[in-house]
C-alpha positions as CSV (number, residue, x, y, z in Angstrom):
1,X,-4.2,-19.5,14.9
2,X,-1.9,-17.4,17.2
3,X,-0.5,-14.2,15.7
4,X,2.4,-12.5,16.0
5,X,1.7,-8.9,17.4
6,X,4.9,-7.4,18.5
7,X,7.9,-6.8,16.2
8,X,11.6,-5.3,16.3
9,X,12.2,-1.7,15.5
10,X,15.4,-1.6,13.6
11,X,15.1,1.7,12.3
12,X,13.5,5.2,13.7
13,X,11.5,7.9,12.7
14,X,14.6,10.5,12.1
15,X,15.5,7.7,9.0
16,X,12.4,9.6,7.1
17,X,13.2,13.2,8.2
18,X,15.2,14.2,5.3
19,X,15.0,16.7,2.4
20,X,12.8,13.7,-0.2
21,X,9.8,14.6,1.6
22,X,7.7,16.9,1.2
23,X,6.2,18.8,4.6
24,X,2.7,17.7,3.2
25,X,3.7,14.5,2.4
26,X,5.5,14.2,5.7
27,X,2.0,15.7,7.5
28,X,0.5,12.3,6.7
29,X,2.9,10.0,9.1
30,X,0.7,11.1,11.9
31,X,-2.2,8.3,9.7
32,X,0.4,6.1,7.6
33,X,3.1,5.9,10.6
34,X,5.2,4.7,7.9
35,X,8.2,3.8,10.8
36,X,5.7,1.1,12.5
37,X,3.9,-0.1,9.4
38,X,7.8,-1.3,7.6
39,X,8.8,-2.8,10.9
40,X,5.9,-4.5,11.8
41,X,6.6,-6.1,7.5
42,X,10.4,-6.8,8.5
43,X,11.7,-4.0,5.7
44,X,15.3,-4.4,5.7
45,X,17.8,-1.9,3.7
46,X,19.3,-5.3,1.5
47,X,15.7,-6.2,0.7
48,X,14.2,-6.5,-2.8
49,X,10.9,-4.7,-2.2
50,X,8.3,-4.3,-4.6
51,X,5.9,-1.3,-4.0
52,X,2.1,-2.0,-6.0
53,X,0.9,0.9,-7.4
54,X,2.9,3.9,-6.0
55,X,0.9,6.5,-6.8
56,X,2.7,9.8,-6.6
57,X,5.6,8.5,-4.2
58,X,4.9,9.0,-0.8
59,X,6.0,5.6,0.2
60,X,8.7,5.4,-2.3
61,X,10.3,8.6,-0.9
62,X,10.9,6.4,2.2
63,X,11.8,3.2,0.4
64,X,14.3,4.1,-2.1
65,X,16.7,5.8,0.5
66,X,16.5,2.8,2.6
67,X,16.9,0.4,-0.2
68,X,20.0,2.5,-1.8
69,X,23.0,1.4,-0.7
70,X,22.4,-2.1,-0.4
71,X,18.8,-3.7,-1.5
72,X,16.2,-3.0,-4.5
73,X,13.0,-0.9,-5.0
74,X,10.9,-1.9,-8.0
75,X,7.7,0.1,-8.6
76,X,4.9,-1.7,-9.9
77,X,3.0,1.1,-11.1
78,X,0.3,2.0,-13.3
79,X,1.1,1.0,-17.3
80,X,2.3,4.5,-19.2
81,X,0.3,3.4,-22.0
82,X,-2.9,3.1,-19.9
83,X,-6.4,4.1,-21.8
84,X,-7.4,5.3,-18.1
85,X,-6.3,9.3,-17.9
86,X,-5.7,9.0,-14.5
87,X,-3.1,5.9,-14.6
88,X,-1.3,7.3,-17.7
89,X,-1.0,10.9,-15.9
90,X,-0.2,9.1,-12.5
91,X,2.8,7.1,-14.4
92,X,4.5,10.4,-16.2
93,X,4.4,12.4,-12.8
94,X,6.2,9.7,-10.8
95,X,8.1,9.3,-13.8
96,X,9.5,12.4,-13.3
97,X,9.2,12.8,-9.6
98,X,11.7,9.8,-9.3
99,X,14.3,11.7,-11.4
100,X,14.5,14.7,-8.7
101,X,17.0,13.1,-6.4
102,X,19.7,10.9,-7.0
103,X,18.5,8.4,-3.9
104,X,15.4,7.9,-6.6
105,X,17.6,6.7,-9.6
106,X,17.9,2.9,-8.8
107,X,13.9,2.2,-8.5
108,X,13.0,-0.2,-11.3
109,X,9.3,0.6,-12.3
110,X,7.1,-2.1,-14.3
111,X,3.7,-2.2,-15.5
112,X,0.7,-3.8,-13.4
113,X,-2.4,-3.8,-14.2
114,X,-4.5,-6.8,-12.7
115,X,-6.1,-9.3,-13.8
116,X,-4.3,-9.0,-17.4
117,X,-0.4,-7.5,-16.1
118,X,0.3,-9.2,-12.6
119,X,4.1,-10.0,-13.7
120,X,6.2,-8.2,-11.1
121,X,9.2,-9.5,-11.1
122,X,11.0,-13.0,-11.7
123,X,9.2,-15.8,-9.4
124,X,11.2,-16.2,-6.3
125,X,12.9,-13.1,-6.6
126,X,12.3,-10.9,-4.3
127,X,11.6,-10.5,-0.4
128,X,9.0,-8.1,0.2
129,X,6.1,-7.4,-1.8
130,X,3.5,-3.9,0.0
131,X,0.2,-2.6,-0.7
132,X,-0.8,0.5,0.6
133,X,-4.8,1.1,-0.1
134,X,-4.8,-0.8,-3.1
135,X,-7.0,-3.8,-3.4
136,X,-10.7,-1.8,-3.7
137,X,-9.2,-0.8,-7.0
138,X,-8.6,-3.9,-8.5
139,X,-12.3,-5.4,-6.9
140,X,-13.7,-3.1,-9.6
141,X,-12.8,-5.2,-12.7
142,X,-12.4,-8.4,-10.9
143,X,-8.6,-8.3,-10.8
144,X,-8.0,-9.0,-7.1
145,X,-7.3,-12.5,-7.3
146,X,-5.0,-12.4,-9.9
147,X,-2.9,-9.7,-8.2
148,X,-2.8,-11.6,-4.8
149,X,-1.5,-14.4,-7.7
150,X,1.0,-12.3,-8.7
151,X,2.7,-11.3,-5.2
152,X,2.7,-14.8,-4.6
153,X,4.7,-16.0,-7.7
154,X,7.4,-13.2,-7.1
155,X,7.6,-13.4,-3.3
156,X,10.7,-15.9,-2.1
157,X,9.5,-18.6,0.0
158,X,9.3,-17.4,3.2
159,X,8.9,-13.7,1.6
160,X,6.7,-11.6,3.2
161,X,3.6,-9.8,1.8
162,X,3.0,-6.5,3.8
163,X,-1.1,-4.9,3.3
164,X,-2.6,-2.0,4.2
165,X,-6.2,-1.5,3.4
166,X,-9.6,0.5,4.4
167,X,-11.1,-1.7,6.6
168,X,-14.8,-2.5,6.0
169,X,-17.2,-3.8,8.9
170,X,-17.0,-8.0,8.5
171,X,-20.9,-7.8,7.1
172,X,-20.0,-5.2,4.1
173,X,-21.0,-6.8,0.6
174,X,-18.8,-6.9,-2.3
175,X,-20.8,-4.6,-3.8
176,X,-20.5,-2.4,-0.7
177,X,-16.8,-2.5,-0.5
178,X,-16.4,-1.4,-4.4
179,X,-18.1,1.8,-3.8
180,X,-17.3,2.7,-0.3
181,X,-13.5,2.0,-0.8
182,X,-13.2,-0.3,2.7
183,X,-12.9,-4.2,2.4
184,X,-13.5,-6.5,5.3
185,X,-10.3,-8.4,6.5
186,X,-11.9,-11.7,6.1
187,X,-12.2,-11.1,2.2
188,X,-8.3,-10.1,2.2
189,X,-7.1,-13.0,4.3
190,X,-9.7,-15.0,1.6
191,X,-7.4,-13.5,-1.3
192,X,-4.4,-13.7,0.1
193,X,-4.6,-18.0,1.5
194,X,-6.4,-18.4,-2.1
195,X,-2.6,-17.6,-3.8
196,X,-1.0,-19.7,-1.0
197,X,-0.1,-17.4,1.5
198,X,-0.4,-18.0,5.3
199,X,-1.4,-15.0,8.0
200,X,1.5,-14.4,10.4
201,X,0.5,-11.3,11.9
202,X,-2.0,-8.7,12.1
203,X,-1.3,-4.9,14.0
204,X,-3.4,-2.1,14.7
205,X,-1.1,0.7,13.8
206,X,-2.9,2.4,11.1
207,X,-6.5,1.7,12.8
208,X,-8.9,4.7,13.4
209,X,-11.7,4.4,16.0
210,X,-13.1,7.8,15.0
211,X,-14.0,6.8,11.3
212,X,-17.9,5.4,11.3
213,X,-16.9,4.5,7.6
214,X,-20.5,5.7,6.1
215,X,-19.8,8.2,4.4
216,X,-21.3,10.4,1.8
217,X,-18.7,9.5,-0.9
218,X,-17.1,6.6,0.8
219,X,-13.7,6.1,1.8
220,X,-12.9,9.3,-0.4
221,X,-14.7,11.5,1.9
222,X,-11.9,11.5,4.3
223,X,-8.5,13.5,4.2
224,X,-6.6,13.6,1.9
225,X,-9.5,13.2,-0.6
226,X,-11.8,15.7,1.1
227,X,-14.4,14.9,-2.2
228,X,-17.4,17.0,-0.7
229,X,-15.0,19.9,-0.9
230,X,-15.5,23.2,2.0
231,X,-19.0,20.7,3.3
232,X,-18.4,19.6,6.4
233,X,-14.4,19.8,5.9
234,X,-13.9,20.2,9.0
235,X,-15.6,17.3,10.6
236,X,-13.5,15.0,8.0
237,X,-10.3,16.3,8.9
238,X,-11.5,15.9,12.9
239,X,-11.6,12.3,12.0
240,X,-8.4,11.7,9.7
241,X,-7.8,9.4,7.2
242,X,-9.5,5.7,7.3
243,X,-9.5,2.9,9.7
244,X,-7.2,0.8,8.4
245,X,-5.7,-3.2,8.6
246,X,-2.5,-4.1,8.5
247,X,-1.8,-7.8,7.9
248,X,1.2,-9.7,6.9
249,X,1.5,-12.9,5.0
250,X,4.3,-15.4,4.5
251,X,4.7,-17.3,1.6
């Protein structure tokens, strides 16, 4: 299968420079390139785009001002009523983070929560469904098929799926790639053409030679983590954030 490896750039990095980011938050395009990585996925401003699990915004503070004027952001983030601390306290902060700025007050957020809450949006609704270091989480409870479902049954035809992912080596076990945080490509494409989704393109924007990826506490290790604290900080931040995939699927 021939990919696709070039794309147009219809937008630049000034787009992002603007008072919605934070200078830490903005620190992080050197590892996320966030200009490359929504080209390279086709992100147009009159796009419906959903954005899985959100976290505290970093993405979003990119995506809603690009989406304003003409498209939608929905935010398929963690449920509020979560048992899980984290997810509920995740949920309330960009709750209220997304209340700050007026460019933040069209994002629709719904709950997902694979396998059980997959329903993003209406099927054939919208044209771009991103990832962002996402699907290790749901490979702990067995919920990554059902999410890859999900994309799929919300995703136009000829939608686009856009993922970013810690990249494992090809022989890392299942077992290997819950605790370490990194998934092999091959088990993504797997996921992805098991929902009925086709492999377009693949890019190397967000890769990192530097990281060995066997480390101490696993993809967490590495910036912005830092889980071993002052040991060895230095080292980690030498390296950067993870080596990272970036494919993109067509339904």
């Amino acid at each position: 299968m021939k990919l696709l490896l070039i794309t147009l750039i219809f937008f630049s990095t000034a787009s992002f420079a603007d008072l919605l980011r934070s200078p830490e938050n903005q620190s992080r395009d050197e590892y996320r390139n966030p200009t490359k990585t929504l080209n390279f996925f086709d992100v147009k401003p009159n796009h419906k785009v959903v954005e899985i699990w959100p976290g505290g915004g970093w993405y979003s503070e990119i995506l809603a001002p690009l989406l304003f004027e003409k498209g939608q952001l929905i935010a398929a983030h963690f449920p509020a009523d979560s048992p899980i601390s984290f997810f509920s306290t995740s949920r309330k902060k960009y709750e209220y983070r997304i209340t700050q700025q007026a460019k933040f007050s069209k994002i629709t957020l719904v709950d997902f929560a694979p396998p059980k809450l997959t329903n993003i949006a209406e099927e054939n609704s919208v044209d771009r469904v991103l990832t962002f270091r996402n699907v290790h989480n749901w490979m702990r409870n067995n919920g990554e098929q059902a999410a890859f479902n999900g994309f799929y049954n919300a995703l136009k035809p000829g939608g686009i799926l856009g993922v970013v992912e810690h990249r494992a080596p090809s022989d890392f076990s299942k077992e290997e790639m819950i605790k370490s945080g990194y998934v092999s490509e091959a088990y993504v494409v797997t996921l992805a053409e098991k929902a009925g989704f086709r492999l377009i393109a693949k890019s190397e924007i967000n890769a990192n030679s530097k990281d060995t990826k066997t480390h101490p506490k696993g993809v967490w290790t590495l910036p912005p983590s830092l889980r071993l604290g002052e040991q060895d900080r230095e080292k980690y931040l030498n390296i950067g954030e993870s080596d990272r995939m970036t494919l993109k699927f067509i339904k």
